[in-house]
C-alpha positions in Angstrom: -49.5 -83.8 -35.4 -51.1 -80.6 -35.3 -53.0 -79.5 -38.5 -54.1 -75.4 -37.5 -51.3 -73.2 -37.8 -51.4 -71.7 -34.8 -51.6 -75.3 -33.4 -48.2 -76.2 -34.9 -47.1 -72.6 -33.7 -48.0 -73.7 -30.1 -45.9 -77.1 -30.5 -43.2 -75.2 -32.0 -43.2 -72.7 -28.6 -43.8 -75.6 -26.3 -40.9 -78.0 -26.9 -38.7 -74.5 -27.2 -39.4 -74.0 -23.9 -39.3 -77.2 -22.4 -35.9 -77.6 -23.7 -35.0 -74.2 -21.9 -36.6 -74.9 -18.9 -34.9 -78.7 -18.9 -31.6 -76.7 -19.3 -32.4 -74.4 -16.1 -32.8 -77.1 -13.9 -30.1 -79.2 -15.2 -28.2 -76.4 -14.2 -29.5 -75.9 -10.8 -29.7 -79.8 -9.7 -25.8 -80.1 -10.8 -24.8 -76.8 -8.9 -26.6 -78.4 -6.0 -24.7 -81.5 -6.3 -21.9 -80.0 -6.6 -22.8 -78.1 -3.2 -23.4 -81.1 -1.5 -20.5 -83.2 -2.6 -18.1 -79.6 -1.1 -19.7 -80.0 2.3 -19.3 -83.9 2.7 -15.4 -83.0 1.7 -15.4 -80.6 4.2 -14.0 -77.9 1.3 -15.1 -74.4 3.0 -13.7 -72.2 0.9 -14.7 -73.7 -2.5 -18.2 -74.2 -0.8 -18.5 -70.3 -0.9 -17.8 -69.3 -3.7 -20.0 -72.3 -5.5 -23.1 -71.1 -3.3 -23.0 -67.6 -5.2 -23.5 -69.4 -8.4 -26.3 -71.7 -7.0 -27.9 -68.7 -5.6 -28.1 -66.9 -9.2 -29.2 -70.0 -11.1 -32.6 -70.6 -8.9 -33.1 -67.0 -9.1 -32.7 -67.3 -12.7 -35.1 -69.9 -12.6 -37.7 -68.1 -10.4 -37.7 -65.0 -12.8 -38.2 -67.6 -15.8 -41.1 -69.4 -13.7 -38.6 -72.5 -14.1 -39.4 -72.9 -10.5 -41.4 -71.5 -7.6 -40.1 -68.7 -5.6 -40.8 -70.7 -2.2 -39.0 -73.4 -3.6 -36.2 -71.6 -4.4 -36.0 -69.7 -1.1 -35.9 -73.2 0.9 -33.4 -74.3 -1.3 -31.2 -71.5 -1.0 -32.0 -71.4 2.9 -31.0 -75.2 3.5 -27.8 -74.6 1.7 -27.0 -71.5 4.0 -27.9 -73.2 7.1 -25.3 -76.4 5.9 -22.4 -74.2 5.1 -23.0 -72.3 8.6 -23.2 -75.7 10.3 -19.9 -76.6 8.6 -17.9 -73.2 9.2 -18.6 -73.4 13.3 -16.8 -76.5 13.5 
């Protein structure tokens, strides 16, 4: 345990925002399971409007340095490129 105030401040801060950054990506890895689970169904439509909300969560995570912005933009590009692939059959 820390004995400096400013070192139990830090603790305080750090598991604050490890549990907020745990949240984001809990958020982000279910919405991408989600994804992928639509487009082994085959379920166009519900695909669509999921990848909106998968989109706004890694962006989310990006502008809270949850994740990397390249990271992100692969991500979001892979799940595109899949729900292209599955809409010109």
């Amino acid at each position: 345990m820390p004995n400096l105030d400013n070192a139990k401040k830090a603790l305080r801060q750090s598991l604050v925002r490890a549990a907020r950054n745990t949240q984001l990506t809990a958020r982000v890895d279910f919405l991408r399971r989600s994804f992928r689970k639509l487009l082994a169904d085959q379920k166009v439509t519900e695909a669509k409007a999921l990848i909106a909300d998968l989109n706004q969560a890694l962006d989310k995570a990006v502008k809270k340095n949850v994740l990397k912005l390249n990271n992100a933009s692969r991500v979001k590009s892979r799940a595109v490129k899949k729900l292209n692939q599955l809409l010109k059959k």
